[in-house]
C-alpha positions in Angstrom: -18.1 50.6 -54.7 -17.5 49.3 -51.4 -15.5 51.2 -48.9 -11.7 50.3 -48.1 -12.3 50.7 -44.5 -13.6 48.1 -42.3 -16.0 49.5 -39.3 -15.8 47.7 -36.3 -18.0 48.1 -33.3 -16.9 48.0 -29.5 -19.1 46.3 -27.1 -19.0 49.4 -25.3 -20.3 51.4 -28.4 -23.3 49.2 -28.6 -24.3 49.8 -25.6 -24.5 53.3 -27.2 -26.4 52.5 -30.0 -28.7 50.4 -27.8 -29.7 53.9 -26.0 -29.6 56.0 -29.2 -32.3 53.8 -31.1 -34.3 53.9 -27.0 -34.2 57.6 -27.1 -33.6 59.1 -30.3 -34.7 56.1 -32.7 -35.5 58.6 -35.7 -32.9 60.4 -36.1 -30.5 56.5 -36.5 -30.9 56.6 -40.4 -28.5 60.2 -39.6 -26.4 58.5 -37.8 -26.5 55.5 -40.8 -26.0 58.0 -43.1 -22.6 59.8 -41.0 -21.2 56.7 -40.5 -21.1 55.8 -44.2 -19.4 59.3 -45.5 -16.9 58.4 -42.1 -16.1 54.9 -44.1 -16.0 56.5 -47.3 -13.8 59.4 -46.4 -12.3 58.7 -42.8 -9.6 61.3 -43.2 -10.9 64.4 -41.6 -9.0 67.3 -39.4 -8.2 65.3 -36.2 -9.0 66.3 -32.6 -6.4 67.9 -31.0 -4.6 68.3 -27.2 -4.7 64.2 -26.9 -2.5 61.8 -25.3 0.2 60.9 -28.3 -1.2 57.4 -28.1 -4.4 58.7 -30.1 -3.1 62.0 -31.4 -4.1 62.2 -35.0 -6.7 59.2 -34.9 -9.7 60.7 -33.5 -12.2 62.5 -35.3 -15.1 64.1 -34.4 -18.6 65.3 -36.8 -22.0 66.7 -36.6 -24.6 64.4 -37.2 -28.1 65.5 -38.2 -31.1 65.0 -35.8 -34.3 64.0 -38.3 -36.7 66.2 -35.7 -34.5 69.0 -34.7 -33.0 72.0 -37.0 -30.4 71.3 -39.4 -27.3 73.1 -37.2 -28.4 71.7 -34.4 -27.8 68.0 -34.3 -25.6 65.2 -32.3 -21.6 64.5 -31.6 -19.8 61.2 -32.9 -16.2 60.9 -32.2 -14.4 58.1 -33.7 -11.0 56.7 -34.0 -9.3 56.5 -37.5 -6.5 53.6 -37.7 -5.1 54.3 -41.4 -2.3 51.6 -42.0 -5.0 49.0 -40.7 -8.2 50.6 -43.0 -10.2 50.6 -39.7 -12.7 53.2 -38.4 -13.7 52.7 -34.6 -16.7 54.5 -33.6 -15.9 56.5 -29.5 -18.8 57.9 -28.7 -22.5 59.1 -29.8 -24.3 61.6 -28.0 -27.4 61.7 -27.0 -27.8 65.5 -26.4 -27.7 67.9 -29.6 -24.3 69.3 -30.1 -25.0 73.0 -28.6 -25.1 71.3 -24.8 -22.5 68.7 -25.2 -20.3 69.3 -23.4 -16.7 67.2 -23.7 -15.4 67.5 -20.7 -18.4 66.1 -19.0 -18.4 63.0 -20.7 -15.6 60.1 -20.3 -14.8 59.8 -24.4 -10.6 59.9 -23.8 -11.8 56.6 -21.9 -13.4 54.9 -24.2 -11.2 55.9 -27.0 -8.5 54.5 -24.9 -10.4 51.4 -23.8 -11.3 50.7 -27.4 -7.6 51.2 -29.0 -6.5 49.1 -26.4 -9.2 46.5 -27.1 -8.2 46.3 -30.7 -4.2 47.0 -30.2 -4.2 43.9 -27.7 -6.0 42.1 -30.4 -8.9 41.5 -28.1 -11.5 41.0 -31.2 -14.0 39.0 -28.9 -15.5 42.8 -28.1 -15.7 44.0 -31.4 -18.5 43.4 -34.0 -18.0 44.6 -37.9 -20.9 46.5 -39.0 -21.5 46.5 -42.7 -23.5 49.6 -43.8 -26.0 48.7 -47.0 -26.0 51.6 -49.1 -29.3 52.9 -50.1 
């Protein structure tokens, strides 16, 4: 059954997965795989300590590495729109989870770029992504 939620990639996101596939290219079918149970079940505990703007829309899970041990792994922090059935993927990291570090990377910023984006209806820098289950 196909999921309710629509996920929509940011040009600036892209450019994310762009590196991701340059650098970590076999651990993407994890990331596939995370982004799949995000669409099927987007409703997790949210981040907290944001600016009310994107308090109780951003999410954040572990995503399995294919060559590194099962706890260790990657961040990906996406937004959750509800009312709208959208999921916005923030950010993907490229280090495993034990040295990311969020206050070292600008994610507030591309969460608020990327609400903004779609708020201001600026759908030229979005892409849908349509996941093909296995």
């Amino acid at each position: 059954m196909p999921s309710e939620y629509r996920l929509l990639i940011h040009n600036s996101f892209q450019y994310q997965i762009d590196e991701f596939l340059e650098k970590q290219q076999p651990s993407w079918d994890c990331v596939v795989k995370q982004l799949r149970k995000i669409i099927d079940s987007p409703e997790q505990l949210p981040m907290q300590n944001l600016p009310p703007q994107l308090s109780g829309k951003v999410f954040h899970v572990h995503v399995p590495g294919y060559h590194i041990p099962s706890r260790k792994g990657f961040r990906l922090i996406y937004i959750v729109l509800i009312h709208q059935k959208i999921v916005l993927p923030v950010y993907l990291s490229l280090v495993i989870k034990s040295q990311f570090n969020y206050d070292e990377v600008p994610w507030q910023e591309y969460a608020h770029e990327i609400y903004e984006d779609l708020h201001n209806a600026n759908m030229e820098k979005f892409t849908e992504m349509t996941l093909i289950s296995k």
